[in-house]
N, C-alpha and C positions, 0 to 999 in steps of 0.2 A: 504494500500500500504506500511506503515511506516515497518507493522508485516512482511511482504512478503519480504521486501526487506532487514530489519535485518538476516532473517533467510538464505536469499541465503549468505549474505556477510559472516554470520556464515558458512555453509558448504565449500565456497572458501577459509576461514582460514583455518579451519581442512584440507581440502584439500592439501595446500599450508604447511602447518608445517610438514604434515606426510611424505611429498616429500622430503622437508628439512630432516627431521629424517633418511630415507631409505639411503638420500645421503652423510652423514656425517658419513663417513669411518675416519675419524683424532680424534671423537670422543670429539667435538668443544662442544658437547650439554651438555657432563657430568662436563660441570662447569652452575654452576645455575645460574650467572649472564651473561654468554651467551646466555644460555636455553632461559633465560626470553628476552635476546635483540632480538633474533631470533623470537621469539613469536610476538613478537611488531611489530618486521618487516612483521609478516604474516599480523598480524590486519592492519599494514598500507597499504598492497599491495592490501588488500579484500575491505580497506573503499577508500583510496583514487587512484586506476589505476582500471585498467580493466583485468589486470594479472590473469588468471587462472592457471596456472601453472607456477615452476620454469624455464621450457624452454625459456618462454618469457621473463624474466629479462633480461634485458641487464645493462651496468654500466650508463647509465644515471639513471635508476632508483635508484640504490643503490646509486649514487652522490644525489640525489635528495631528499634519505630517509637519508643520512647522513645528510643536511644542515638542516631538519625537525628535527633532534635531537639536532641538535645544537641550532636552534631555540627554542625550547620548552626542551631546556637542565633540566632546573628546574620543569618545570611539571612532567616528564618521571622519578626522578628522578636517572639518571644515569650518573654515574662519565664518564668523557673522558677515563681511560682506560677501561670502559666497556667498551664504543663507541667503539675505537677501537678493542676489542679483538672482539666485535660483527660484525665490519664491514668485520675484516677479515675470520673469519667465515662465512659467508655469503658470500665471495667472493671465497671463497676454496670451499665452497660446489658447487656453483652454477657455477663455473668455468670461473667467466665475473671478471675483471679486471679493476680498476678505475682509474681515475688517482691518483698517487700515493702522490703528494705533496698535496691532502686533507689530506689524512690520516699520514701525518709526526705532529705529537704531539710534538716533538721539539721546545725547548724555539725562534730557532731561524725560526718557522714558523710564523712569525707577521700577514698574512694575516686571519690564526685562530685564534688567540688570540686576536685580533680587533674586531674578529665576535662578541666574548663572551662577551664583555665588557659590 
């Protein structure tokens, strides 16, 4: 079952990044450390939702994978302006919209900066 079921979550990544790829008309992918946060985003949408496509993202989820990077800021390891430059990428592609005072990197967002601690 463990082989079976790596192998779907593999074809719903590919799936899900090639979507992203067709849809990135701003051309977000040809920086590498987007590329790669966009990549991460597929793997998280293949291991941890049920999303098969980008139609079904809505901003909960992107609010959801951003506090999972914040979380695991140091395993992933990806600086905060990847975060962001990734998040917004992914919000332009996909055309869903978050709330926006997540994504304020601003000394004077404390509510982020408490996160990290």
């Amino acid at each position: 079952m463990g082989k079976k079921s790596s192998t779907i979550r593999k074809k719903i990544f590919e799936q899900l990044f090639q979507e992203m790829k067709k849809r990135d008309n701003s051309l977000h992918l040809s920086n590498v450390r987007v590329y790669k946060g966009v990549q991460f985003f597929c793997i998280y949408l293949a291991n941890y939702t049920e999303i098969k496509h980008i139609d079904e993202i809505c901003k909960i989820v992107i609010e959801d994978f951003f506090q999972y990077l914040l979380n695991n800021q140091k395993q992933n390891g990806m600086s905060l302006s990847d975060m962001k430059k990734t998040i917004s990428a992914i919000q332009e592609i996909t055309n869903v919209s978050s709330c926006e005072h997540l994504f304020d990197f601003s000394l004077s967002n404390l509510s982020l900066w408490a996160k990290l601690k």
